[in-house]
C-alpha atoms as a printed R data frame, in Angstrom:
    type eleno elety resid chain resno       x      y       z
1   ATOM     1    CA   UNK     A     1 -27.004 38.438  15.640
2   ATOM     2    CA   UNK     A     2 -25.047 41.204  13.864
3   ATOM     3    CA   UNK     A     3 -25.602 40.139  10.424
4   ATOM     4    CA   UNK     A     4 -28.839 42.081   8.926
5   ATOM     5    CA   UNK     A     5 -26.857 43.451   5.913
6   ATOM     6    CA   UNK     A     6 -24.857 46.268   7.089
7   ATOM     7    CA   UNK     A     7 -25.997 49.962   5.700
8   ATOM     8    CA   UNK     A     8 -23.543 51.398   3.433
9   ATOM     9    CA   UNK     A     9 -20.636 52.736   5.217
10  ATOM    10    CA   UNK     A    10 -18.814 54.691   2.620
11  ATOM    11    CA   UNK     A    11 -20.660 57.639   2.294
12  ATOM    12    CA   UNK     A    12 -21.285 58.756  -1.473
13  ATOM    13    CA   UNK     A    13 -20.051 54.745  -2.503
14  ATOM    14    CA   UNK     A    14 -20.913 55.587  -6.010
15  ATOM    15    CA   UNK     A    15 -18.503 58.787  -6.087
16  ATOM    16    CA   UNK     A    16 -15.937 56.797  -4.521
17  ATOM    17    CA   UNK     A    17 -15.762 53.606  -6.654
18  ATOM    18    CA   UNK     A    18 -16.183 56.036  -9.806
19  ATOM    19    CA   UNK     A    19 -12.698 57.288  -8.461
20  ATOM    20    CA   UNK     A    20 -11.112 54.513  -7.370
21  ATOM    21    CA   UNK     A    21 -11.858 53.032 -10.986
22  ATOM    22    CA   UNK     A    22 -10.178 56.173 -12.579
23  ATOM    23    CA   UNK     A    23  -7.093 55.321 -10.860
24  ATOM    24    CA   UNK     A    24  -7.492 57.146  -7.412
25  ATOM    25    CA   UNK     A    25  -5.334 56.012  -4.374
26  ATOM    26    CA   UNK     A    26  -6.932 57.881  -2.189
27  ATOM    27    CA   UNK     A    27 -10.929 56.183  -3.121
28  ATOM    28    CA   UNK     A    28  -8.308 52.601  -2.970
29  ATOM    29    CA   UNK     A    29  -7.621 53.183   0.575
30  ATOM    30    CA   UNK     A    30 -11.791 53.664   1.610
31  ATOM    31    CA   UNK     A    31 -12.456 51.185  -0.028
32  ATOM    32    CA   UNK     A    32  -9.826 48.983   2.085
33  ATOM    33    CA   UNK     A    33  -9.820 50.837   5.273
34  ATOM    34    CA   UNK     A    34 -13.857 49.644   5.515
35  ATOM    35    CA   UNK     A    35 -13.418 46.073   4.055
36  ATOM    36    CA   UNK     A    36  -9.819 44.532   5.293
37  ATOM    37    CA   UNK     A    37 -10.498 44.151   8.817
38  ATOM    38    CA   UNK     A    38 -13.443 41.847   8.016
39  ATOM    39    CA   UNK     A    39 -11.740 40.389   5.346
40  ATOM    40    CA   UNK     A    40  -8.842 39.184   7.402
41  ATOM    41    CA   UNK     A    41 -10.741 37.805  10.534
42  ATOM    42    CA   UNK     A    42 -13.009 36.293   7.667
43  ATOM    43    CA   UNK     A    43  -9.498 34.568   6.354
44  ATOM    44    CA   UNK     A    44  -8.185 34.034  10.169
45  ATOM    45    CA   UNK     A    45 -11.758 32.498  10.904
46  ATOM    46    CA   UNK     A    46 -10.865 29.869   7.833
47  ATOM    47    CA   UNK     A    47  -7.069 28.638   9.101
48  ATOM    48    CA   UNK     A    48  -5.173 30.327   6.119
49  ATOM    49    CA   UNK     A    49  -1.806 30.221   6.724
50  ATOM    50    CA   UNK     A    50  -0.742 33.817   5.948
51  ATOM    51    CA   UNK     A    51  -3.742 35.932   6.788
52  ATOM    52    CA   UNK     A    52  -2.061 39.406   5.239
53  ATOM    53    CA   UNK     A    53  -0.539 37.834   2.481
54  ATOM    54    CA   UNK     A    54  -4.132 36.450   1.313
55  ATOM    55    CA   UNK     A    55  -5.737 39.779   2.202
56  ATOM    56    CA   UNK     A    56  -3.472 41.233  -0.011
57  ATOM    57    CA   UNK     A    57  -3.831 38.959  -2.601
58  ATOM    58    CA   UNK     A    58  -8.006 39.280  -2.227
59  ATOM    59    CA   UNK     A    59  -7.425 43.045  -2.450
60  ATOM    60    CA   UNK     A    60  -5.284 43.051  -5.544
61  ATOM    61    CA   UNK     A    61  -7.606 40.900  -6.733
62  ATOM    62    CA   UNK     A    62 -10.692 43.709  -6.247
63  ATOM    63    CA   UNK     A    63  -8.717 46.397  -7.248
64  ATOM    64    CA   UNK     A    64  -7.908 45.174 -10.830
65  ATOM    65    CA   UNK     A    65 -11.235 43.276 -10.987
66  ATOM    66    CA   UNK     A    66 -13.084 47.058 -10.340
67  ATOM    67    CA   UNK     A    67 -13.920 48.023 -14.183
68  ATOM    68    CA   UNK     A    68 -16.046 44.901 -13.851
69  ATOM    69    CA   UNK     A    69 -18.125 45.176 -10.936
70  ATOM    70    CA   UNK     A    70 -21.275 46.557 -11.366
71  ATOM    71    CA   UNK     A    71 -23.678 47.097  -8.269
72  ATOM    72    CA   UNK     A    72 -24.722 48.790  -5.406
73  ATOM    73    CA   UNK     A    73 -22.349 49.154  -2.130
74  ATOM    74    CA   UNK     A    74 -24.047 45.622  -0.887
75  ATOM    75    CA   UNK     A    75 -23.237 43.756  -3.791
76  ATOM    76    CA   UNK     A    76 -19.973 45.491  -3.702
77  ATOM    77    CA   UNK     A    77 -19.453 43.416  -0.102
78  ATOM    78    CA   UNK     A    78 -20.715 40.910  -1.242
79  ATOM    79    CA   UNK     A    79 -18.163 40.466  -4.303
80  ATOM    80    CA   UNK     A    80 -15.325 41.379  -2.099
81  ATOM    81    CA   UNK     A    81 -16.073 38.517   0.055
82  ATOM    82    CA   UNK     A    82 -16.888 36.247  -2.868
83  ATOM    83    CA   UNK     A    83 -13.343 36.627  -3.592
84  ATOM    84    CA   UNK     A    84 -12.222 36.117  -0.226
85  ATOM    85    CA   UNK     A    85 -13.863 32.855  -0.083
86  ATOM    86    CA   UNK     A    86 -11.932 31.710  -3.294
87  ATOM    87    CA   UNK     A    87  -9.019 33.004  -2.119
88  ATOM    88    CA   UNK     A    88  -9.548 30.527   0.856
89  ATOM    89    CA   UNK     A    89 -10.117 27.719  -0.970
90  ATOM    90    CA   UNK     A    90  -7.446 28.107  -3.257
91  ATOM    91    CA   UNK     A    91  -4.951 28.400  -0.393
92  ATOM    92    CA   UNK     A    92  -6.256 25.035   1.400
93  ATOM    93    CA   UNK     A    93  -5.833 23.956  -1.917
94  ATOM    94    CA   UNK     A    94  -2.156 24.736  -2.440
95  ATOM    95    CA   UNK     A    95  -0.822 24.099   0.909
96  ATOM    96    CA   UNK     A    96  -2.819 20.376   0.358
97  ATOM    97    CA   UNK     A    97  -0.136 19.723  -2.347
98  ATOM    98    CA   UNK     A    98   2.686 21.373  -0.903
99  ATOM    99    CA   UNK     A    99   5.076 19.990   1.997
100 ATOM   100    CA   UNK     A   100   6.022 22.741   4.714
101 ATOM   101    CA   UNK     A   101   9.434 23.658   4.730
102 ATOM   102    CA   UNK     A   102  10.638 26.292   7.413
103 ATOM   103    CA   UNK     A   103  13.547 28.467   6.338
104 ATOM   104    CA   UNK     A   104  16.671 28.762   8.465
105 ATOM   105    CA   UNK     A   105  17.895 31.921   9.091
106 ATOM   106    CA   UNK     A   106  19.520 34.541  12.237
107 ATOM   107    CA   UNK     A   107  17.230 36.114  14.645
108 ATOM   108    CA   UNK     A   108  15.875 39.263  14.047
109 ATOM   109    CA   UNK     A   109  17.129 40.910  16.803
110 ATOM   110    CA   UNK     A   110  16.044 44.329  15.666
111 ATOM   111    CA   UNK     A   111  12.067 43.426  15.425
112 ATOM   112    CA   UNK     A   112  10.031 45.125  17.995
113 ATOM   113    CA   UNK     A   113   8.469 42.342  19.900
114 ATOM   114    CA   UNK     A   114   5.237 43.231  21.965
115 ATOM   115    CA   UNK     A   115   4.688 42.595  25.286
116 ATOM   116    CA   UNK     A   116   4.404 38.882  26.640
117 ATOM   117    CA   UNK     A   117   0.573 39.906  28.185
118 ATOM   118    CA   UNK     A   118  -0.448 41.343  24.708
119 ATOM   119    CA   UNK     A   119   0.973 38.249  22.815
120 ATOM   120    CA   UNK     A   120  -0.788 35.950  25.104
121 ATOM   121    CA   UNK     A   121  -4.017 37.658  25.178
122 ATOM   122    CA   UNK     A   122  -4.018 37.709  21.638
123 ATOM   123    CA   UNK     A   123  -2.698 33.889  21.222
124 ATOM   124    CA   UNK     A   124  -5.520 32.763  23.512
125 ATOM   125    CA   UNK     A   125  -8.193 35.119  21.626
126 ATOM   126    CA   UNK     A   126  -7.325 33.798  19.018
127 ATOM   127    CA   UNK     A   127  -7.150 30.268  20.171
128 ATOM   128    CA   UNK     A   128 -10.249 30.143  21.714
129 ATOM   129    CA   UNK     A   129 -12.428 31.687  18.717
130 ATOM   130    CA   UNK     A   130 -10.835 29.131  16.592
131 ATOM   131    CA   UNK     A   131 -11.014 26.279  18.949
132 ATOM   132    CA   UNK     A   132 -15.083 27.348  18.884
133 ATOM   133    CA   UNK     A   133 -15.146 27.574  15.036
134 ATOM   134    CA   UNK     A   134 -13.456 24.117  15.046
135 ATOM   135    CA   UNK     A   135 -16.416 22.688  16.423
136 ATOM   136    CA   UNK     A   136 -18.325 23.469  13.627
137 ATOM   137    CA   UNK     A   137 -18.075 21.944  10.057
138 ATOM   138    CA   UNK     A   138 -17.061 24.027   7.010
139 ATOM   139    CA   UNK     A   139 -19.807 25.206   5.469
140 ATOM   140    CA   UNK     A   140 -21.124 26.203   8.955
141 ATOM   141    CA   UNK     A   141 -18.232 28.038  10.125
142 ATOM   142    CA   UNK     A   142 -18.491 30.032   6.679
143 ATOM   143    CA   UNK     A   143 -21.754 30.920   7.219
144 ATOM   144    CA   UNK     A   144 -21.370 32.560  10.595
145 ATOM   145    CA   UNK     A   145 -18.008 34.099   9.920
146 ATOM   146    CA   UNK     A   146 -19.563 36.025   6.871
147 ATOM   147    CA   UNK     A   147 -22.810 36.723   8.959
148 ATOM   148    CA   UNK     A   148 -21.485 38.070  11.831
149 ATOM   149    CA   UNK     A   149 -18.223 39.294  10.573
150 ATOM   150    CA   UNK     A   150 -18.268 40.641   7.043
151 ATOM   151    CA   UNK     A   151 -21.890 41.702   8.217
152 ATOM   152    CA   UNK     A   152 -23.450 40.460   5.055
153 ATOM   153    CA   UNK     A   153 -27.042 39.054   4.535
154 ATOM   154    CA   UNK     A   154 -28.597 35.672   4.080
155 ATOM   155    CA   UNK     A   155 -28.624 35.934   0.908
156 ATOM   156    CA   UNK     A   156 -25.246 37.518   0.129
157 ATOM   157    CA   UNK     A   157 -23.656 34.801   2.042
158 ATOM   158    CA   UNK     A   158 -25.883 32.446  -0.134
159 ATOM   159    CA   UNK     A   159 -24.232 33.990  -3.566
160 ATOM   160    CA   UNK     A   160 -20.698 33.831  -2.207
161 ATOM   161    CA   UNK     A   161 -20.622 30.464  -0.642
162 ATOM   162    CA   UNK     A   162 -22.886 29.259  -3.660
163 ATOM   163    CA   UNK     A   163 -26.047 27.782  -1.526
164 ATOM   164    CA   UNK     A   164 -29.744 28.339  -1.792
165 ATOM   165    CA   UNK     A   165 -31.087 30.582   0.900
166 ATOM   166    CA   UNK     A   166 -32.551 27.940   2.910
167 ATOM   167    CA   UNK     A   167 -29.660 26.177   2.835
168 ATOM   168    CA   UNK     A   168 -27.857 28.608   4.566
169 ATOM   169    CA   UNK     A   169 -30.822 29.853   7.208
170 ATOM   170    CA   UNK     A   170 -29.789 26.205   8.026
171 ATOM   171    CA   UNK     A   171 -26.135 26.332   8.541
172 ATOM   172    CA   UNK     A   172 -26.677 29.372  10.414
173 ATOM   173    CA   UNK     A   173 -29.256 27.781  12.824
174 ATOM   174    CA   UNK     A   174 -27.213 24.322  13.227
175 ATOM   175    CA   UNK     A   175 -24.189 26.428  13.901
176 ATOM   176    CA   UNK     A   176 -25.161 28.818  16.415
177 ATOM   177    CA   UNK     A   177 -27.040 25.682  17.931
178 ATOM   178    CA   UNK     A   178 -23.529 24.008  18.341
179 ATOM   179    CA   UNK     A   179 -21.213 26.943  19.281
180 ATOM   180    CA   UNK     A   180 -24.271 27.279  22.121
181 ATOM   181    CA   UNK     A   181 -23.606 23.672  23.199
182 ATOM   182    CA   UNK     A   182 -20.495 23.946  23.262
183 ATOM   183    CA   UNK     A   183 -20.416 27.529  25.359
184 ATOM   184    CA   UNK     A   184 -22.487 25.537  27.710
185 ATOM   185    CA   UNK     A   185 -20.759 22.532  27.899
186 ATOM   186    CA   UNK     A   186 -18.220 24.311  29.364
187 ATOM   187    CA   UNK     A   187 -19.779 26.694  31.640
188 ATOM   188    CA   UNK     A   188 -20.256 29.539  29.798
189 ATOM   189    CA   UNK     A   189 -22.965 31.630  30.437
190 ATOM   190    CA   UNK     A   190 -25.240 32.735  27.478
């Protein structure tokens, strides 16, 4: 399992948050060149409905939330993803109240459009990790998302999905336990 709590990997963190709270754009974009991939597949993993838009708003949200963060580059992760996770629920939250409406409008004929292999290979990707996640319950699929994708520890994952420690070891293990039955059930070899 990936998730043992990733060593820092913005060299000189310190220096860089220091500038990114004075203002710089430059320490901004470190900070979310090394965070928004996980971020995003952390949001894709939980069904939002506009995965940039949300990692946007999660990253707006850190950047004008920086003059009060205090910690080390873990904690730092660990905040980021504390905010993704609210971010999340919020979102569930409004599109439980809201009714979809899908806007009329021309074709953008001038869009590039990728290839139909790419946009299936993707599609099914996608489909498939998703249709795996879906197996598991909430609080499960959390857990492994923010273990093996935001790379964070037990016990960060504990702060930002609000659990005891235990609590999660156990989410973890009932998780992988049913993603494995599920791989098998269906031929996959582990």
């Amino acid at each position: 399992m990936h998730g043992t709590g990733a060593t820092p990997v913005i060299e000189r963190f310190d220096d860089v948050l220091a500038a990114a709270r004075d203002g710089s754009g430059d320490a901004f974009t470190v900070i979310w060149h090394d965070l928004v991939r996980p971020v995003a597949a952390f949001l894709r993993s939980r069904g939002v409905d506009d995965v940039d838009d949300l990692t946007n708003e999660v990253f707006l949200s850190v950047f004008t939330g920086l003059a009060r963060f205090r910690g080390d580059q873990a904690a730092f992760r660990s905040w980021v993803f504390t905010i993704a996770h609210r971010r999340a629920v919020d979102s569930w939250r409004r599109r439980a109240r809201s009714v979809a409406v899908e806007p009329l409008g021309d074709d953008d004929e001038g869009t590039p459009v990728p290839s139909a292999e790419d946009g299936a290979l993707d599609t099914l990707s996608r489909e498939r990790v998703l249709a795996v996640l879906g197996t598991l319950t909430e609080e499960q699929r959390d857990v492994l998302t923010l273990r093996v994708v935001a790379d964070l520890t037990i016990e960060q994952v504990a702060e930002v999905v609000g659990k005891q420690v235990g609590a999660v070891k156990a989410l973890q293990r009932r998780g992988l336990a049913a993603v494995r039955r599920t791989l098998e059930r269906e031929g996959v070899p582990l």
